[in-house]
C-alpha positions as CSV (number, residue, x, y, z in Angstrom):
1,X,96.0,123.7,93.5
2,X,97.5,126.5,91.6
3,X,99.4,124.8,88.2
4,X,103.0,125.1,89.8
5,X,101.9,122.8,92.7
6,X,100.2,120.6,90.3
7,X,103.4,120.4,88.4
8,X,105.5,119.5,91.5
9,X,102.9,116.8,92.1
10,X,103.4,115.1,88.8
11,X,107.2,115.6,88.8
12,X,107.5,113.8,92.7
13,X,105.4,110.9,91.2
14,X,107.8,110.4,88.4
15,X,111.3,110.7,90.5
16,X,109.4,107.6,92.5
17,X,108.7,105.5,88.9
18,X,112.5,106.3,87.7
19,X,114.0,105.7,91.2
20,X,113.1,102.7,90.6
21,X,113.3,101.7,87.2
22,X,116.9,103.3,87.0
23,X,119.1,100.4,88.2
24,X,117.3,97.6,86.7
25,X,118.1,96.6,82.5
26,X,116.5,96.1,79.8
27,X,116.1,92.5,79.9
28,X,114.3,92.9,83.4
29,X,112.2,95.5,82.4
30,X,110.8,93.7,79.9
31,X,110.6,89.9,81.5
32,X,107.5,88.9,82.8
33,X,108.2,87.5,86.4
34,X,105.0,86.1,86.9
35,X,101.8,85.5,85.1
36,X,100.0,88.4,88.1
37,X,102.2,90.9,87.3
38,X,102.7,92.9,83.7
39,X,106.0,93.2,82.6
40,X,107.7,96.6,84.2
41,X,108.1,98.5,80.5
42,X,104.7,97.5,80.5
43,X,103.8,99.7,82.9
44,X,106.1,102.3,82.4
45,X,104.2,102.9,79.0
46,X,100.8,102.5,80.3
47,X,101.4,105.2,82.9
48,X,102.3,107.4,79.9
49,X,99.6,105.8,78.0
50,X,96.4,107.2,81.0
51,X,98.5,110.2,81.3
52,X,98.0,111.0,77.6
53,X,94.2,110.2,77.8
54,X,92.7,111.8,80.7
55,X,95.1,114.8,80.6
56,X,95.3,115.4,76.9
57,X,92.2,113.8,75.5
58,X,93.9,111.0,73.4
59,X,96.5,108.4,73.5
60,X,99.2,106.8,70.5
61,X,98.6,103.2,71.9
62,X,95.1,102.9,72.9
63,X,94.6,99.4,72.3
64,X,98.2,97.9,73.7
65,X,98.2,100.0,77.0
66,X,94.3,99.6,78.0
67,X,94.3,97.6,81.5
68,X,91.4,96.7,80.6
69,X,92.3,95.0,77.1
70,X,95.0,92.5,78.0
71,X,95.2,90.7,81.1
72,X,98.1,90.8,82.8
73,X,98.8,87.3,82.0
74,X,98.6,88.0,78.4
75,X,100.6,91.4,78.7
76,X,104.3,89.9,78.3
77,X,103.7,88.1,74.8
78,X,102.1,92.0,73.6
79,X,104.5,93.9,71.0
80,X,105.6,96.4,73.6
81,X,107.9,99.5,73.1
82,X,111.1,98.8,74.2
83,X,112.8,100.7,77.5
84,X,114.0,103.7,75.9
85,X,110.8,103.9,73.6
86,X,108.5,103.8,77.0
87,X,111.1,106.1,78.1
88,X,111.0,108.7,75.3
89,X,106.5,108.1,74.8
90,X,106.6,109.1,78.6
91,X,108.7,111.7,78.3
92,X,107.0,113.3,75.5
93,X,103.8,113.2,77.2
94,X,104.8,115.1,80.0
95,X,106.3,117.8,78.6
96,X,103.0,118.2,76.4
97,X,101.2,117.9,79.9
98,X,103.7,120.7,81.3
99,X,102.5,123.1,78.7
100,X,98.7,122.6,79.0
101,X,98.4,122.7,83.0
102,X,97.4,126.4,83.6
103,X,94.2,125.2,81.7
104,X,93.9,121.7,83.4
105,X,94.3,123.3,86.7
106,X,90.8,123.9,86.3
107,X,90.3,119.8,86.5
108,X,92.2,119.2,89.6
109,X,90.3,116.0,90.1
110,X,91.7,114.8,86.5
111,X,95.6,115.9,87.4
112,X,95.0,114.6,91.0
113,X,93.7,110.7,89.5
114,X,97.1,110.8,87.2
115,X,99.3,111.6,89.8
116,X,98.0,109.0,92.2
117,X,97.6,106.2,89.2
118,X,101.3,106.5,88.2
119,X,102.5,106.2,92.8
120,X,100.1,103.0,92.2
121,X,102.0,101.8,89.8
122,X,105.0,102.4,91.5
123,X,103.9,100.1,93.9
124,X,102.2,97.7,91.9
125,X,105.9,97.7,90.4
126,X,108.0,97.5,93.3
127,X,105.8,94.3,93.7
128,X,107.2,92.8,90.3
129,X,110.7,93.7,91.4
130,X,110.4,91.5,94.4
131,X,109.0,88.7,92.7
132,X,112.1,89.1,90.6
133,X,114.6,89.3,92.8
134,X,115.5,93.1,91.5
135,X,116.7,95.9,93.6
136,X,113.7,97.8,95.1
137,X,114.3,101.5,96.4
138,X,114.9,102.1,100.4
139,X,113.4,100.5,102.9
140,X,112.5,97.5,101.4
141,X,110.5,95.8,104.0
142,X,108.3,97.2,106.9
143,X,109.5,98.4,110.0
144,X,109.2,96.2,113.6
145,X,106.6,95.7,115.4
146,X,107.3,97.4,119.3
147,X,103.1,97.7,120.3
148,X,101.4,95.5,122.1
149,X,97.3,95.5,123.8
150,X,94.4,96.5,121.8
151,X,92.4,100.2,121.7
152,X,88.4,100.4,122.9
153,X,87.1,102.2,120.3
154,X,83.2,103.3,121.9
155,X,80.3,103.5,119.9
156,X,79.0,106.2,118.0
157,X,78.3,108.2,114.5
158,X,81.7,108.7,113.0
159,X,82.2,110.2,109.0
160,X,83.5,107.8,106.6
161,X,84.7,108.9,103.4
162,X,85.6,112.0,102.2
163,X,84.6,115.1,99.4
164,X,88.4,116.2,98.6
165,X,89.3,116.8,94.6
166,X,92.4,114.0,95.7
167,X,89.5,111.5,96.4
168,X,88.7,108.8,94.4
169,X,85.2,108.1,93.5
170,X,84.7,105.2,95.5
171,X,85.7,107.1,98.6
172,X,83.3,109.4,98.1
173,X,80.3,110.9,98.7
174,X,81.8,111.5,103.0
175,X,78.8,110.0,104.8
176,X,78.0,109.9,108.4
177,X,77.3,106.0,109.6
178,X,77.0,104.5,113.1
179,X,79.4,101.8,114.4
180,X,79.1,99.4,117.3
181,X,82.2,99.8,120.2
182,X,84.5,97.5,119.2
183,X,89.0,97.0,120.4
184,X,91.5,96.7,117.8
185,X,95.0,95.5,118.4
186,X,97.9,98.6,118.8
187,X,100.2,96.4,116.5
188,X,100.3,94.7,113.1
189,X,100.2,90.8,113.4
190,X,104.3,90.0,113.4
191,X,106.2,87.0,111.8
192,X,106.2,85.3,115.3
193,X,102.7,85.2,115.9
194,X,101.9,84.2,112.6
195,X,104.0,81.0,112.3
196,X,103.0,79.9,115.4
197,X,99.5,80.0,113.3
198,X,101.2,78.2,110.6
199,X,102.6,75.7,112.7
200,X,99.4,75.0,114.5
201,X,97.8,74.7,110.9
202,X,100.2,72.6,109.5
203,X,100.8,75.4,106.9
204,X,104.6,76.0,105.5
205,X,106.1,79.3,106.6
206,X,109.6,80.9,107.0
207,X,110.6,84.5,108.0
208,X,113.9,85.5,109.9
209,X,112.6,88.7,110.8
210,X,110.5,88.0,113.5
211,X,109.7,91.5,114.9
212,X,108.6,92.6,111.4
213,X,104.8,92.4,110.7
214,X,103.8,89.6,108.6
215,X,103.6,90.4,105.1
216,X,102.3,89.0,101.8
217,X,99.1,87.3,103.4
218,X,95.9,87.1,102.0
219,X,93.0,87.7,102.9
220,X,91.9,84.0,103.6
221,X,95.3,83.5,105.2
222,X,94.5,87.0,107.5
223,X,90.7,86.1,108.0
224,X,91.8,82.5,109.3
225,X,94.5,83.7,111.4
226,X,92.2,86.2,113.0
227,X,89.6,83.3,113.8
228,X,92.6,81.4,115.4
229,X,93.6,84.4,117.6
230,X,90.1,84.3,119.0
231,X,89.6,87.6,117.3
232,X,89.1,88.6,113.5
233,X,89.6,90.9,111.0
234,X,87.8,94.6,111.8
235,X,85.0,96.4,109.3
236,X,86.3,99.0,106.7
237,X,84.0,100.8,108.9
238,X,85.8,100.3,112.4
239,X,89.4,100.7,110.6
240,X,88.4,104.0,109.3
241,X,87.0,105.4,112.4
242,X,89.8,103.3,115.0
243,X,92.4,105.6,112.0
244,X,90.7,108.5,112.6
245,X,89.9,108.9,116.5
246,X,92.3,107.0,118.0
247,X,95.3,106.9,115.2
248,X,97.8,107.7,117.6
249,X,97.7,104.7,119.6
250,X,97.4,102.3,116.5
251,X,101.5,101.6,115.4
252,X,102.3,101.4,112.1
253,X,99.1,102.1,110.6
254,X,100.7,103.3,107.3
255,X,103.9,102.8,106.3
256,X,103.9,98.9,106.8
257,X,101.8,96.5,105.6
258,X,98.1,97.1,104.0
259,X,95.9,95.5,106.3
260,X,92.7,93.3,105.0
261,X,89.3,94.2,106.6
262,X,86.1,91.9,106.0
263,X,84.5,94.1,104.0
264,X,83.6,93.7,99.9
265,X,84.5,96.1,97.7
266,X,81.5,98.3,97.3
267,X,80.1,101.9,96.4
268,X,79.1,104.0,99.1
269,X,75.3,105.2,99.2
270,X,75.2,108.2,96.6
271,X,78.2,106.7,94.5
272,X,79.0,108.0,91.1
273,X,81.4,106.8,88.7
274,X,84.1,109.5,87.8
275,X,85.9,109.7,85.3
276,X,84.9,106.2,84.1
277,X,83.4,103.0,85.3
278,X,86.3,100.9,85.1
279,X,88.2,102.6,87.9
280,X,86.1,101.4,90.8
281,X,82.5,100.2,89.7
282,X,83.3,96.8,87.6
283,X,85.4,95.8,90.7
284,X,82.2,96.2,93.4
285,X,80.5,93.0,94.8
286,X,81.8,90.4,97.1
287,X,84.6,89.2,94.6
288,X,87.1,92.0,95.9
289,X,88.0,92.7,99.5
290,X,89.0,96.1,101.0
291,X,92.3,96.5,102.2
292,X,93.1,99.9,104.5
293,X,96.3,101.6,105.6
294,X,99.6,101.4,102.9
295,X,102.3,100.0,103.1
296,X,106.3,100.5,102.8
297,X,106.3,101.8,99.3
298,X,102.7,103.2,99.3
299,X,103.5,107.2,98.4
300,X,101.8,109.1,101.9
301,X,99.7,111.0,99.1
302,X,98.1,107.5,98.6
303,X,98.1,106.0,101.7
304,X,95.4,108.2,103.6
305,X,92.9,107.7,105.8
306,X,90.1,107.1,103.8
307,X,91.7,105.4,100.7
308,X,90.5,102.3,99.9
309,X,92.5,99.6,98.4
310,X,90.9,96.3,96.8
311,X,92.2,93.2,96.0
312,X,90.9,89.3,95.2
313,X,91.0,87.0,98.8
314,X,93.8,84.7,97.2
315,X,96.3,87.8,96.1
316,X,99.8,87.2,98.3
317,X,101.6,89.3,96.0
318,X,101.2,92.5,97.3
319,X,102.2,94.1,100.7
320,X,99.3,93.1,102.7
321,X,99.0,92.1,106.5
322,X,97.1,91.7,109.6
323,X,95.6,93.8,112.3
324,X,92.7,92.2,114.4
325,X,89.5,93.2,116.3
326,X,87.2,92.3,118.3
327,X,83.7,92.6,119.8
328,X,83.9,95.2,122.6
């Protein structure tokens, strides 16, 4: 991308983080609303913080804005800037950022991992504003479910991954790998279904939107609703290809809910770590599971095809729901 497009890249990311930020005061910004989610200044700086290390080769608060320092848990009880400080560090950062990117165009990959960190964090915020209560920006919840059957997806080679400068290292290197026929359902597992899985399970669970797909499921909660459905929860493998050959029969695949598959997060064969370690590599092993698709508030630069999203079984916090499969 030439340095004007990269500039129009970083400037769409940071209309998303002050869109939402905007309407909400001080006092929430700088609450902690729950002991899995870092206090939203917290993030704000942070943002600023990677921004300023990866794109100009140092940062002010090294220590304090490291993810991999503080636990989120600890994050709130930190001696944090306050709003307009975040405000002002971010600010400043960009507009050294601005100067520098007919240089850094050369390190697309770089620019592209900053752009996409800070639309994560916009989500991974929007998640702390609904655990608040807080205003979150339009739509606010995932659209209705209207699909119903399931897709044969036939056997076959199929290309998983991809080799795009926008690409993560853990998407990459784009690899070709065989998978088994298998059906997937057209639609997203909806309130209704689910509470009539909860109800059978003896489980507590209220929605009044019962169109809408379920949402805020993990992936225990997904895996065991699968198993009573007489069906379970596809491959990475068989979501990526299903996406990819027969995406316009799946509804809602982004845009929704992120969907749990029954894969661990892993490297593919011929992984290497870039820029660092800590991005994807000290998250692989069976710990983590892969989740596939976006959701409502994932940015359409994030949510594609072959981006993979990780997260512990237990999570519920985030926007994560159900589509099933099944031996063909």
């Amino acid at each position: 991308m030439s340095p004007s497009e990269l500039a129009a890249e970083l400037a769409h990311a940071r209309r998303r983080t002050e869109s939402l930020l905007e309407p909400l005061s001080d006092e929430q910004l700088t609450r902690q609303v729950s002991s899995l989610q870092s206090p939203l200044v917290w993030d704000l700086a942070h943002i600023a913080h990677f921004e300023e290390l990866w794109l100009l080769g140092s940062s002010r608060h090294d220590g304090l804005y490291d993810a991999s320092a503080h636990a989120r848990a600890e994050r709130g009880a930190l001696e944090m800037l306050s709003p307009v400080e975040a405000r002002s560090y971010a600010s400043d950062v960009r507009a050294r950022v601005l100067e520098r990117l007919p240089e850094l165009a050369a390190e697309e990959p770089l620019v592209a991992m900053v752009v996409q960190h800070e639309l994560q964090h916009g989500e991974t915020m929007t998640q702390t504003a609904v655990l608040g209560g807080y205003p979150v920006p339009a739509p606010g919840r995932p659209p209705d479910v209207t699909a119903s059957g399931d897709v044969l997806v036939e056997a076959g080679p199929f290309t998983i991954g991809s080799d795009d400068p926008w690409a993560y290292d853990n998407e990459r290197p784009a690899q070709v790998v065989d998978v088994a026929a298998f059906r997937i359902d057209r639609a997203l597992v909806t309130n209704a279904e689910y509470a009539a899985f909860a109800d059978d399970a003896g489980l507590p669970w209220q929605h009044s939107s019962t169109r809408a797909p379920v949402e805020h499921v993990s992936f225990t909660d997904a895996a065991a609703y699968a198993a009573w459905a007489g069906k379970r929860l596809p491959t990475e493998a068989e979501w990526e290809k299903a996406a990819t050959t027969a995406g316009n029969e799946l509804e809602h695949l982004r845009g929704a809910v992120w969907q749990w598959t029954s894969s661990s997060f892993g490297g593919y064969p011929g992984f290497t770590a870039y820029p660092y370690a800590e991005y994807s590599e000290v998250f692989f092993g069976d710990a983590y599971k892969v989740l596939r698709g976006g959701s409502w508030c994932t940015d359409p630069l994030v949510a594609r095809l072959t981006f993979r999203n990780w997260d512990l079984p237990e999570r519920r916090q985030i926007f994560s729901g159900i589509r099933c499969a099944r031996d063909a």
